[in-house]
N, C-alpha and C positions, 0 to 999 in steps of 0.2 A: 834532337829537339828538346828544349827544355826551358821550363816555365818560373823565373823567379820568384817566389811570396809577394814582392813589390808591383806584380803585375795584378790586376785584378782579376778574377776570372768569376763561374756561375752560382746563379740565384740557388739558394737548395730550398727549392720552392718545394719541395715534396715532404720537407719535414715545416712549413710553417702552416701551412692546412690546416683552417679549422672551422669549424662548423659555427655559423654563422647564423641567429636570430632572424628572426622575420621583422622586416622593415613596414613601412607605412609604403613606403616606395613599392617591396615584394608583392604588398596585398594589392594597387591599383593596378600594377602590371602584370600579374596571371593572367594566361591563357587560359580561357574557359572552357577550349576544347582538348588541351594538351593532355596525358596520362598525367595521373596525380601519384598514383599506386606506386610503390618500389616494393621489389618482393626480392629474398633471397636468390633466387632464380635468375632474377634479373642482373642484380650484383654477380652471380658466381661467374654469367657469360662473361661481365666485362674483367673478370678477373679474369679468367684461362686466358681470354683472348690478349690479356694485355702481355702476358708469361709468353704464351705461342706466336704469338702471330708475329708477322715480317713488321715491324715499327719501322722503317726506312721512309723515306720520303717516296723514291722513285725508284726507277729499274738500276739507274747508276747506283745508289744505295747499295741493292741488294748485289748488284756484278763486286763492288765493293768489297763485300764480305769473301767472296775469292779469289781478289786481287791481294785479299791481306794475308789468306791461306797458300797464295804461289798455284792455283788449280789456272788460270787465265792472265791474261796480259790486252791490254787496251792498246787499241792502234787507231790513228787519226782523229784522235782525240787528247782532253787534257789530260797530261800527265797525272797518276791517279798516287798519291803520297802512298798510299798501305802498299801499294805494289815496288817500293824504292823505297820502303822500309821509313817511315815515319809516322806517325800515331798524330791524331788531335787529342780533344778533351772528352772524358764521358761524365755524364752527368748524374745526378742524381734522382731522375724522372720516372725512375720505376718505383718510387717510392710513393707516389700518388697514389697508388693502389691500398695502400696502407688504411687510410679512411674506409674506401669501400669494403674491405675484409672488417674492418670492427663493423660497418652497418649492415654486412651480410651476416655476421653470426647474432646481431641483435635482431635480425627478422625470422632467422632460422629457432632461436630458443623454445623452446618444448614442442617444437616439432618431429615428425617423424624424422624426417630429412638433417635435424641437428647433427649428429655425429659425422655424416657425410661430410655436409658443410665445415665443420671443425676440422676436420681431414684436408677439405681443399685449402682451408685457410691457412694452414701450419706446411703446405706444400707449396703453395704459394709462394709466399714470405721465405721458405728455403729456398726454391728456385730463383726466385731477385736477387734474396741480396748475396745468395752465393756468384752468379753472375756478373752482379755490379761489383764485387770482391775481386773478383778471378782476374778485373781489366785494373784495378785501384791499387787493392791491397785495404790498408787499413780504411774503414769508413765509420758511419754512426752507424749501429744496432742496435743495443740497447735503447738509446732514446727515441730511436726513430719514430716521428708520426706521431708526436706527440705537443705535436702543435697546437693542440687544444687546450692542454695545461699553459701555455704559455713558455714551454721549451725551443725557445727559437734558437741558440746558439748553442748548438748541439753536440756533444764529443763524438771521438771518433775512438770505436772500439778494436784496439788490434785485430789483425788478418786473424792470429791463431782464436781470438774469442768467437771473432765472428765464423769459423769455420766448425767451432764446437756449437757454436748454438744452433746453426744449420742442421749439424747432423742429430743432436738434441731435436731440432722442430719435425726432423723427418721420422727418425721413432714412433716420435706422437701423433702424426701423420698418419703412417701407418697403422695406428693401435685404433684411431679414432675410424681407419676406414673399414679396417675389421669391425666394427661392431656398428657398422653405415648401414644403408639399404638404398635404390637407385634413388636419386636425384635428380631434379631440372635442372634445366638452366646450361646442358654442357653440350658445348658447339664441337667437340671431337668424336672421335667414331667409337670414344666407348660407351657416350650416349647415358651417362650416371653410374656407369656399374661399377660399385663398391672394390668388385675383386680387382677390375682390370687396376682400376686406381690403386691399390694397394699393392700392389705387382710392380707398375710402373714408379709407385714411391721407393720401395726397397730397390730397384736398375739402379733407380737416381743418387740413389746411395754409395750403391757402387761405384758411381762414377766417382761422386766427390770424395770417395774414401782413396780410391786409385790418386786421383788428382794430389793428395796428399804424402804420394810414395817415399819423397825427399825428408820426409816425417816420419815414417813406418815405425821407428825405433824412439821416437820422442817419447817420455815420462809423462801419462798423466793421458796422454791421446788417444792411445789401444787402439789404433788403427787395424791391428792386423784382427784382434780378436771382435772389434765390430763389423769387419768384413764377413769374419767365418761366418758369425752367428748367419749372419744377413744373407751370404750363400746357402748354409744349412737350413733356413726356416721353412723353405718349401713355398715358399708364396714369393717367387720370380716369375717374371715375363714368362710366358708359355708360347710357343709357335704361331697358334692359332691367337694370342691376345690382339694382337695388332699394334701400330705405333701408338705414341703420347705424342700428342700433333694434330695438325690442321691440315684437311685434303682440300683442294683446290678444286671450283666446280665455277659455271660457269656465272654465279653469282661472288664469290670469291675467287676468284681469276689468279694466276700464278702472275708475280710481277713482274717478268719479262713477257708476257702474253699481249698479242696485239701490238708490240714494239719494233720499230724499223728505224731505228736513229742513232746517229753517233757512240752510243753506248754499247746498244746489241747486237746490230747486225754486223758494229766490224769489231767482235772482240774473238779473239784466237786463243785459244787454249793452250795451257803451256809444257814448253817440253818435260815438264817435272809429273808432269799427270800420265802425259801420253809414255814416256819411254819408259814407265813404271806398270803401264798394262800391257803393253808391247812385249816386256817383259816376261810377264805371267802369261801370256795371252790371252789376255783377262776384255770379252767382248764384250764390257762397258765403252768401251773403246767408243764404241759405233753407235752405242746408244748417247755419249755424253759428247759428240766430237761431229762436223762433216767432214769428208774428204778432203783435201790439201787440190784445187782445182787446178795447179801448176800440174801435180803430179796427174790426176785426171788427164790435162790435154797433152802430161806426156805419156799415156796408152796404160796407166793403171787403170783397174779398178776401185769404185768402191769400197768394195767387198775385199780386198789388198790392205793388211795392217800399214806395209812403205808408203801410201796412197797419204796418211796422215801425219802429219810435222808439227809439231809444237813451237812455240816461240820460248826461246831463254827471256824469263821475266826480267833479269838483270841487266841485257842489254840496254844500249841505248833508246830513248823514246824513237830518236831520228831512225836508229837502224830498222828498227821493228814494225815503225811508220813503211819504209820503205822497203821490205820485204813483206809485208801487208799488201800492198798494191802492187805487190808484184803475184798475190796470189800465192805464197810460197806456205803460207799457212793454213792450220786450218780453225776454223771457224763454231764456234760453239753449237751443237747440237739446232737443226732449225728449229727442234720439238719446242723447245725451249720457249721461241717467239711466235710458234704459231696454236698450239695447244691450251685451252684454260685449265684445263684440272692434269696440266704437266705434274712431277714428281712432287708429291706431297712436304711439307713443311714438318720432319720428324724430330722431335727432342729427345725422345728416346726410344729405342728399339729393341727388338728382343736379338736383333744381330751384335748391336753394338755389344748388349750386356754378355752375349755367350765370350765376344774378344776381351772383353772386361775380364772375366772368370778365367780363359786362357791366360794372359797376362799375371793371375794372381796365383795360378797352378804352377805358372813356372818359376815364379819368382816364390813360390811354397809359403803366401798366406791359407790357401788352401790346401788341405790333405783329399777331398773327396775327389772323384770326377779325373776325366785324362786331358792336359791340356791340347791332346792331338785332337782329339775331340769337340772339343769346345770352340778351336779355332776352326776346322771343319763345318761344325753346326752354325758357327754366327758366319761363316765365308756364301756357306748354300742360303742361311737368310737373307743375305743383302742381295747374292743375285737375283733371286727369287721376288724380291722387291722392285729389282729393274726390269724383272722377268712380266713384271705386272703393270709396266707403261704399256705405251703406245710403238707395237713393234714395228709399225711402218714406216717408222724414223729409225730404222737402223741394219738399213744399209743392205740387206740381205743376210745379217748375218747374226736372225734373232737368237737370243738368249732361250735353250730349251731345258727341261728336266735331264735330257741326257746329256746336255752338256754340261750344266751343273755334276751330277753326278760322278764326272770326268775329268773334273775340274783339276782334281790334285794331283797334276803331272809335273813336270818339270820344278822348277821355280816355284810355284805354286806349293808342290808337294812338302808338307811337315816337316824340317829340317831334326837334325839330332843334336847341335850347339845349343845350350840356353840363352847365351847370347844373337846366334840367329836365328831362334824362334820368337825372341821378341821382337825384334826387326820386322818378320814376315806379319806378327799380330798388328803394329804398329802403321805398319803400310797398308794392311787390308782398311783399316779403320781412316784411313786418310783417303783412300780410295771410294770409299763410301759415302762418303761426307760430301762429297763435291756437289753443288746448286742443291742441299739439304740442309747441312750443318756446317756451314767451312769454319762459326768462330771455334768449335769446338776442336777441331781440326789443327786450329793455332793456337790454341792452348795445351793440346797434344804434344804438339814440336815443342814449344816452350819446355815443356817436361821433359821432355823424352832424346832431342836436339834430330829426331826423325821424324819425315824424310830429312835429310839436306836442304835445305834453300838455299837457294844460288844468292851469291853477294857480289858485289863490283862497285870498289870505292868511289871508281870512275863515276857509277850510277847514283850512287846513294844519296840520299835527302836526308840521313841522319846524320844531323851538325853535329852531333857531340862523337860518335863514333861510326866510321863510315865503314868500319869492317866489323857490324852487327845487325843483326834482326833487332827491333825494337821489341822489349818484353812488357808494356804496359802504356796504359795511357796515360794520357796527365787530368790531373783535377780541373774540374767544372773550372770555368776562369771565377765566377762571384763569389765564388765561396773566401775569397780575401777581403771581399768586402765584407759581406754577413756574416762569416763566422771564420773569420780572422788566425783567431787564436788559437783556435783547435785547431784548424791545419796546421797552422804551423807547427804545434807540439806532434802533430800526428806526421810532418813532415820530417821532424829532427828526429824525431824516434825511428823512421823508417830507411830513410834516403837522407842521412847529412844533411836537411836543413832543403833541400832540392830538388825542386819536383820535374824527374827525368824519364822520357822513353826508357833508356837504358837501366834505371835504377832497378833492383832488384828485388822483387819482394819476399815476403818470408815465407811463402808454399813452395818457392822455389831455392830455396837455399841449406 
């Protein structure tokens, strides 16, 4: 799929934002009983929460996010584009936040709480717009949010600027939460604490430093030696920190929760999840999947790994439809739709960062530490994490300490290739991610070309190349109206003048 310049596409309404005088109109129309007060506190919630939290519309939305990762497949329903490999537009909306951070650190100045605050600000602001980067490529950075000044037609800062300034905001991030003390205003389970924060900034680092691998050797970047340091400093995730993320409780509800419609109840899991724990005999299985009910009434168990079947995401809708209703599949997890505070909403974790560190031991940005180890330590994290649902969704065949502990047998076990030990880091990480993290998961493959994703030309909705994964999305559609020019200089510098699913950006080239 792919979007001419001549087409119009969206408003970047998130950089014309600007603080606006009080009216004659504003003054007769206050509410006399409304809150007047805005406190830092109050900005930082809707700042985490706009970073963390599931922005999707509906349950379809969020099934979305792993039909784009290859973890499920939609049956008796509309055909779903990410799952048949085509991309829409993503927007510039996270950018909104931009205001609220300048008037959170304007509430926050000479407070105690200042330093905090500047921490989450500079964490923030990395989290977006490396995000909004990861699916674009080139965007505005520099100018962003500066709608105030009267910068409406904004440039766009190459992918490499905006991933140095990123990891530039996250330093200071870090330095600022070092010298913090706890804070209001924070709707996650670390509750203000300076360290945790300061832990989960340096993970975050890790990641996008990882993310950058196709660069490791670029002049001027020092990927490898900002990793080190970043591993050496001693202030990572620790076992007991907990995730960076939003728990689900019966006031914030998981959004397949309460759901029984076309979306949820008939969506099936796909063979690319299941025959990859099947594999390992990895009983996520039975926490993330139910049984295959064909196989049930042909005298399986449950508790039987054969009992569950995945659907080939590539196939056809028809056929999928059709072995659907025939039962031949199996069906996502019921936790999923009947549980509100089902599996937490994690953006970073202390499992992901241990595979992160494996990953960098073997590829030798790191000298400390054993990568047998590391992938070990984040493998017992994540089950341990599954270990901590609701085990009466899983089949009989709950996840325990000693089966953790047991874990590294067969397939599982720590290979001696450096090439198949990244492989096995690379799958546990994909494994993990499923109804948590799946965009992360697709930016993984994107880097790494694992797992595999099934393709079939036959199936594919991508018009420009029917024998690929889409690597990106395409620009807001208005932004051809509003700010014209810059894209298109931002288009010809990137992509030949053409803004393509397939085009490729420069983190990955």
């Amino acid at each position: 799929m792919k979007l001419n310049i001549k087409i119009t596409g969206a408003i970047l309404f998130s950089l014309l934002l600007f603080t606006a005088g009080c009216s004659k109109f504003d003054d007769i129309n206050m509410n006399p009983d409304a809150t007047e007060r805005v406190s830092a506190s109050m900005l930082a919630t809707n700042i985490i929460l706009a970073n963390l939290k599931f922005d999707g519309r509906d349950a379809k939305a969020y099934l979305d996010e792993n039909a784009l990762a290859k973890y499920i497949a939609y049956a008796n329903e509309t055909i779903m584009a990410s799952q048949y490999n085509t991309l829409g537009t993503f927007g510039f909306g996270g950018m909104t936040m931009l205001p609220n951070i300048e008037s959170m650190l304007k509430y926050a100045e000479g407070s105690s709480m200042e330093n905090s605050y500047k921490g989450l600000a500079k964490l923030s602001r990395a989290i977006m717009f490396y995000n909004t980067s990861m699916r674009l490529g080139d965007i505005p950075y520099s100018q962003a949010g500066k709608g105030q000044t009267g910068a409406v037609k904004v440039p766009y800062d190459t992918q490499e600027q905006v991933m140095t300034g990123v990891l530039n905001e996250l330093k200071e991030a870090e330095q600022f939460f070092s010298q913090g003390i706890k804070f209001d205003g924070d709707p996650t389970p670390y509750a203000g604490d300076p360290d945790k924060w300061r832990r989960a900034t340096n993970a975050f680092a890790l990641r996008v430093l990882l993310s950058l691998s196709k660069k490791a050797d670029a002049s001027g970047l020092n990927i490898k030696s900002r990793f080190s340091e970043i591993a050496n400093s001693g202030f990572l995730l620790l076992p007991n920190t907990g995730y960076l993320g939003l728990k689900y409780s019966s006031v914030n509800q998981h959004p397949l929760s309460g759901t029984n419609d076309l979306f949820t109840s008939r969506t099936d899991v796909s063979k690319l999840l299941v025959d990859n724990l099947k594999t390992l005999n990895d009983r996520r299985l039975y926490y993330y999947a139910d049984p295959s009910k064909a196989k049930l009434a042909g005298g399986l168990t449950e508790s039987n790994p054969d009992a569950y079947v995945g659907a080939l995401t590539s196939d056809s809708y028809d056929d999928i439809t059709a072995n659907h209703l025939k039962n031949t599949y199996s069906l996502i997890n019921s936790r999923y739709l009947k549980v509100m505070d089902s599996d937490p909403r994690m953006i970073m974790t202390f499992a992901e960062q241990q595979l992160i560190l494996a990953e960098a031991r073997v590829l030798g940005w790191i000298s400390t530490g054993n990568a047998k180890d590391y992938y070990e330590t984040g493998v017992k994290a994540a089950l341990a994490d599954i270990m901590a649902t609701n085990s009466s969704y899983a089949h009989g065949m709950a996840i325990s300490q000693a089966y953790i502990d047991n874990y590294f047998t067969g397939e599982a076990a720590f290979k001696s290739n450096a090439a198949d030990q990244l492989k096995q880091i690379w799958i546990q990480k994909y494994l993990m991610n499923f109804m948590i993290n799946p965009n992360q998961s697709f930016f993984e493959y994107r880097r790494t070309g694992f797992p595999v994703f099934p393709i079939n030309p036959a199936t594919s909705l991508n018009e420009t190349n029917k024998n690929a994964v889409p690597v990106r999305w395409l620009y807001a559609a208005a932004e051809g109206n509003y700010n014209r020019d810059n894209l298109i200089e931002a288009l010809n510098r990137q992509y030949g003048g053409v803004d393509d699913i397939n085009k490729v950006m420069w983190i990955l080239k």
